[in-house]
C-alpha positions as YAML, in Angstrom:
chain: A
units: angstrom
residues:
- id: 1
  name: UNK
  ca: [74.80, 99.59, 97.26]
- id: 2
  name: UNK
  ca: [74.27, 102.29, 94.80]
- id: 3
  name: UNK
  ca: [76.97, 104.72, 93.69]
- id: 4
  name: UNK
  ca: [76.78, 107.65, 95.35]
- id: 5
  name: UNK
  ca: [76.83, 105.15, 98.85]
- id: 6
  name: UNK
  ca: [79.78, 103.65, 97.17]
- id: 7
  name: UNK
  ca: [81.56, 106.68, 96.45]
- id: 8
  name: UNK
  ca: [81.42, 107.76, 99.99]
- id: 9
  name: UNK
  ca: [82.23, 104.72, 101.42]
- id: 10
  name: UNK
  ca: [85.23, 105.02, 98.87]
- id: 11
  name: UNK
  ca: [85.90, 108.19, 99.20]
- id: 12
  name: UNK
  ca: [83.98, 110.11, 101.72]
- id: 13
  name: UNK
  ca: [84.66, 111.17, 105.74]
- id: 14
  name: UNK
  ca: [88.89, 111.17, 105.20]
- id: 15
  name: UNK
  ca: [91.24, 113.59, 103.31]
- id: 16
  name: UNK
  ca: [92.58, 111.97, 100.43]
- id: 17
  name: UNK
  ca: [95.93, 113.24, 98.52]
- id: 18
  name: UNK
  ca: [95.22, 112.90, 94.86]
- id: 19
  name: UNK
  ca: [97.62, 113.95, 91.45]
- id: 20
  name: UNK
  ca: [95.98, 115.03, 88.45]
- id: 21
  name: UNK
  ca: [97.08, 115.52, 85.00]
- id: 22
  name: UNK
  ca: [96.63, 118.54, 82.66]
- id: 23
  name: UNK
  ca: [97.09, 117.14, 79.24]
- id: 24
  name: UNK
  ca: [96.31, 119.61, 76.87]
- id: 25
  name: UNK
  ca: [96.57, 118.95, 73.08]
- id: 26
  name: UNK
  ca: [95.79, 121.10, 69.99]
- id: 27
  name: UNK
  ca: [94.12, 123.97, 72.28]
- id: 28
  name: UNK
  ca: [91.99, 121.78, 74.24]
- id: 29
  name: UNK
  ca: [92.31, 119.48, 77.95]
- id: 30
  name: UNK
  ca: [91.25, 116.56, 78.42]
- id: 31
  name: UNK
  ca: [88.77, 116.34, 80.67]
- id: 32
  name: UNK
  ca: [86.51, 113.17, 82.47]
- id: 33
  name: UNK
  ca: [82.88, 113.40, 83.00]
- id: 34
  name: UNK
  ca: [81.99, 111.69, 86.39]
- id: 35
  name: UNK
  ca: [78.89, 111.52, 88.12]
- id: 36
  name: UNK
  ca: [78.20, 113.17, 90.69]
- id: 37
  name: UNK
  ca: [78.16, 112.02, 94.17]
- id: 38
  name: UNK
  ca: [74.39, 113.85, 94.35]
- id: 39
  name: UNK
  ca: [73.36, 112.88, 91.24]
- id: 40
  name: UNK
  ca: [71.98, 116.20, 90.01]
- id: 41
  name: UNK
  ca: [74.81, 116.97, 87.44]
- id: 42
  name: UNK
  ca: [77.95, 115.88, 86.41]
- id: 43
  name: UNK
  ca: [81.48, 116.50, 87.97]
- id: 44
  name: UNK
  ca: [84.03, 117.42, 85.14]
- id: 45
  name: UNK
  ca: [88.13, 117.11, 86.21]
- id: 46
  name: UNK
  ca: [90.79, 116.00, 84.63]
- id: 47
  name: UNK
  ca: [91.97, 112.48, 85.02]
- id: 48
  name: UNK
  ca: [93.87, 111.37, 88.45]
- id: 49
  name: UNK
  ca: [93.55, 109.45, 91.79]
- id: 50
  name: UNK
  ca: [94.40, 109.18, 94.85]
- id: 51
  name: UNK
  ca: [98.02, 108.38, 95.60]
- id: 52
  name: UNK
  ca: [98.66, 105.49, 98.06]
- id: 53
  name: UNK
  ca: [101.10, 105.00, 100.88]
- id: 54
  name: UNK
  ca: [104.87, 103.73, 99.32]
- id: 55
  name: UNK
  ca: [103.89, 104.95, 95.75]
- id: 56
  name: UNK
  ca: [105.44, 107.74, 93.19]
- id: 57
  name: UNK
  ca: [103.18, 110.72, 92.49]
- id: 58
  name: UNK
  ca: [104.91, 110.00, 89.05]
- id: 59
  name: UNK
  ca: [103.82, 106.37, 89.08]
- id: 60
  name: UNK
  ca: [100.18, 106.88, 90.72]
- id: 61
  name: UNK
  ca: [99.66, 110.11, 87.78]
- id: 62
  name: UNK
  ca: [100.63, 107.58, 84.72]
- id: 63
  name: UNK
  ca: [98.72, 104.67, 86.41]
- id: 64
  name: UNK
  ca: [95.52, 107.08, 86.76]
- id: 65
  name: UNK
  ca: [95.87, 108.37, 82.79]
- id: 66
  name: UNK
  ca: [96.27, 104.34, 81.91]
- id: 67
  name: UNK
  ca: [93.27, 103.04, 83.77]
- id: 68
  name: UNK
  ca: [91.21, 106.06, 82.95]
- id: 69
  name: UNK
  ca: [91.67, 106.91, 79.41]
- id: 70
  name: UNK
  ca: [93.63, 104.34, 77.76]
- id: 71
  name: UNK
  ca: [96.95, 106.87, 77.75]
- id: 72
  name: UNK
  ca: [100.64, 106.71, 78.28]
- id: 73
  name: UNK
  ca: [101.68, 110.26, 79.99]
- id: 74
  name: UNK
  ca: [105.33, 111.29, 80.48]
- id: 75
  name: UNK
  ca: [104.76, 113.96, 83.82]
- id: 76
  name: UNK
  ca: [106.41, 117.32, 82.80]
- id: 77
  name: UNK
  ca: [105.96, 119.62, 85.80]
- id: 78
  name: UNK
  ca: [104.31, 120.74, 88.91]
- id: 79
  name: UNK
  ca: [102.15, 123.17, 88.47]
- id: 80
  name: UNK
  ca: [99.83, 124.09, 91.55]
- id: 81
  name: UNK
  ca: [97.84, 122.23, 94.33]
- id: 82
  name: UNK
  ca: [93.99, 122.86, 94.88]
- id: 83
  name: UNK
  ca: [91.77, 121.77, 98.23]
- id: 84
  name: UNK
  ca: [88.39, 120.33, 97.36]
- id: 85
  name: UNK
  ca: [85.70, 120.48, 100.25]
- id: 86
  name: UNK
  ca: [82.37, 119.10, 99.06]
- id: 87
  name: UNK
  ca: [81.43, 117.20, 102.28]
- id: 88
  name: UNK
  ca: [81.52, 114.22, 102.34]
- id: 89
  name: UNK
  ca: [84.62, 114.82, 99.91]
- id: 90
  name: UNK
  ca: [87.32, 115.74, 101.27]
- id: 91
  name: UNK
  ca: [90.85, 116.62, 98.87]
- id: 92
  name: UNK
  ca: [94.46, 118.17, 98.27]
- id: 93
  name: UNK
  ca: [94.90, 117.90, 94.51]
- id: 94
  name: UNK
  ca: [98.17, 118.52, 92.75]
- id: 95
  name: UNK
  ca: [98.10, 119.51, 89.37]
- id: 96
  name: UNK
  ca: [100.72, 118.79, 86.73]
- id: 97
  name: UNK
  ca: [101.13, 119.74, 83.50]
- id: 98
  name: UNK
  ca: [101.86, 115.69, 81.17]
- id: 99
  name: UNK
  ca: [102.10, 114.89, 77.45]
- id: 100
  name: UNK
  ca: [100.80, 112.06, 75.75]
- id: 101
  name: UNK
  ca: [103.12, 109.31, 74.61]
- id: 102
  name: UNK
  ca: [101.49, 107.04, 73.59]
- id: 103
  name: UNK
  ca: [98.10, 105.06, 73.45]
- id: 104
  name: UNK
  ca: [94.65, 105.47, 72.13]
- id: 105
  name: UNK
  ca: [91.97, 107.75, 74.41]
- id: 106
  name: UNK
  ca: [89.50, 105.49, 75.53]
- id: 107
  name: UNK
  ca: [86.96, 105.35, 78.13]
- id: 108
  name: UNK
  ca: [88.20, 103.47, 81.39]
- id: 109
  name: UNK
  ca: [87.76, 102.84, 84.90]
- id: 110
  name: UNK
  ca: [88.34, 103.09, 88.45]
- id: 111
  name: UNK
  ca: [89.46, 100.01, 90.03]
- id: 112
  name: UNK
  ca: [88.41, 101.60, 93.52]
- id: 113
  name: UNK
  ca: [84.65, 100.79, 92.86]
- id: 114
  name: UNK
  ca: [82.72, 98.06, 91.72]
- id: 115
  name: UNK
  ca: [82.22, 97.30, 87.84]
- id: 116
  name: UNK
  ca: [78.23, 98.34, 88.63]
- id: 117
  name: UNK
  ca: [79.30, 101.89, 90.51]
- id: 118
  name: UNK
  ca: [81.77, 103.10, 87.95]
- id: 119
  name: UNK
  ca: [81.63, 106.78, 88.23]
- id: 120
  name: UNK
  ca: [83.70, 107.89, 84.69]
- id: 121
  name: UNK
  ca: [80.51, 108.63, 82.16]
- id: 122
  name: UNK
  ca: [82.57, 110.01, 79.59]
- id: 123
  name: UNK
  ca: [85.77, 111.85, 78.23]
- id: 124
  name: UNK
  ca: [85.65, 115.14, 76.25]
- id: 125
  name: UNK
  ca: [88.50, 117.29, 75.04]
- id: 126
  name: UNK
  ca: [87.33, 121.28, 75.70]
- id: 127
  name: UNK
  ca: [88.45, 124.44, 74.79]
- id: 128
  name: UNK
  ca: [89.65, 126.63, 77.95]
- id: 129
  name: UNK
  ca: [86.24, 128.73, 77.08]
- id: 130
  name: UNK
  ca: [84.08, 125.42, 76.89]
- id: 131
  name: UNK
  ca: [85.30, 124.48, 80.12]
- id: 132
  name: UNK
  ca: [84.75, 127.93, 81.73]
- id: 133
  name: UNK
  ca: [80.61, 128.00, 80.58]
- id: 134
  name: UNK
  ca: [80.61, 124.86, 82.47]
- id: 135
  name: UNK
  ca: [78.24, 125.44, 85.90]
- id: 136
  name: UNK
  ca: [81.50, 126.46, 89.10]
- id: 137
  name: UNK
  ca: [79.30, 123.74, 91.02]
- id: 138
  name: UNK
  ca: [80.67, 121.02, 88.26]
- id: 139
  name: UNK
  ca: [84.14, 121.30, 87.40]
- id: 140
  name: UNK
  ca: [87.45, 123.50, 89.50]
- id: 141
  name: UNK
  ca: [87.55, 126.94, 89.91]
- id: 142
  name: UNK
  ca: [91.04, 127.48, 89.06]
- id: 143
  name: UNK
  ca: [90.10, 127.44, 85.10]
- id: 144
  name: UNK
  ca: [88.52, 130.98, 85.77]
- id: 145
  name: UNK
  ca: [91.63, 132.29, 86.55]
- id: 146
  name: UNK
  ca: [93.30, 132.24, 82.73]
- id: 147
  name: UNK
  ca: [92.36, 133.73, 79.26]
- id: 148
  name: UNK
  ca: [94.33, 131.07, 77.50]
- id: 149
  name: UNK
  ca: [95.97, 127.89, 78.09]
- id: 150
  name: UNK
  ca: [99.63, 129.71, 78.71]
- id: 151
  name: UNK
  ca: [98.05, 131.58, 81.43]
- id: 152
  name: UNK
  ca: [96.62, 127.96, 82.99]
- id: 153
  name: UNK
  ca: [99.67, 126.34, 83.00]
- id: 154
  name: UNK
  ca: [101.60, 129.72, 84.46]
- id: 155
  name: UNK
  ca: [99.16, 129.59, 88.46]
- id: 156
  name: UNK
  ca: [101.33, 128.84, 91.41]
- id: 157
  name: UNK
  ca: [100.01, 127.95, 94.70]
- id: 158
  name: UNK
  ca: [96.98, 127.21, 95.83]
- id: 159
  name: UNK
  ca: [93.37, 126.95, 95.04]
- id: 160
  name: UNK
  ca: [90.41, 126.22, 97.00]
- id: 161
  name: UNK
  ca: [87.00, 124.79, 95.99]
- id: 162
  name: UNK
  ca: [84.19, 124.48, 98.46]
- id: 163
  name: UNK
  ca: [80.29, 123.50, 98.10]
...
């Protein structure tokens, strides 16, 4: 099975509830580089995951930083939720703003797929203007909607993202 078949058969046809993490350090987020479920370019989000049945959206967040980039997160607040529609994909996102604790940033994984179908290429810390001349099609909308990081970290509600 390739990736992209494993990614929907992962992923795809159901809506999936997933936390993510703004960490944001020295005027730049971290951000993950994953490929893209049609292969012509690169999907870039910040790390988190889907949250499973019986678990803490705390717990699930600093289990998704740990597997993913090699960081311990403390969770600080809520700060919006986004839909993502890119059929076969199917997601509510909620966003919250963490700090680092501890650990070193490293490249990880997703224990979802297969050690052959990872889908994390790479991680990159960006400016709020490097991440905005990235393509709409390949990373969320809602970083458009800020001239700085204060004005990121200030949205409410919600955000929708469709393909």
């Amino acid at each position: 099975m390739n990736t992209q078949e494993a990614i929907v058969q992962t992923f795809g046809n159901q809506l999936r509830l997933r936390v993510c993490g703004l960490l944001i350090q020295n005027d730049r987020c971290l951000m993950i580089q994953h490929k893209s479920i049609n292969e012509s370019q690169a999907f870039f989000s910040p790390p988190g995951g889907g949250l499973k049945y019986g678990e803490t959206i705390e717990s699930r967040l600093k289990a998704e930083f740990l597997e993913e980039t090699g960081l311990e997160i403390e969770v600080e607040k809520f700060l919006f939720f986004n839909e993502f529609l890119a059929p076969p994909l199917h997601a509510i996102e909620l966003f919250y703003q963490v700090k680092q604790q501890s650990g070193e940033l490293s490249k990880g994984f997703d224990p979802e797929l297969a050690t052959d179908n990872q889908i994390i290429e790479e991680l990159h810390l960006f400016s709020l203007l490097e991440i905005q001349k990235i393509s709409v099609n390949s990373r969320h909308q809602f970083f458009d909607f800020g001239a700085n990081w204060e004005d990121i970290l200030s949205l409410q509600g919600h955000f929708k993202k469709d393909f």
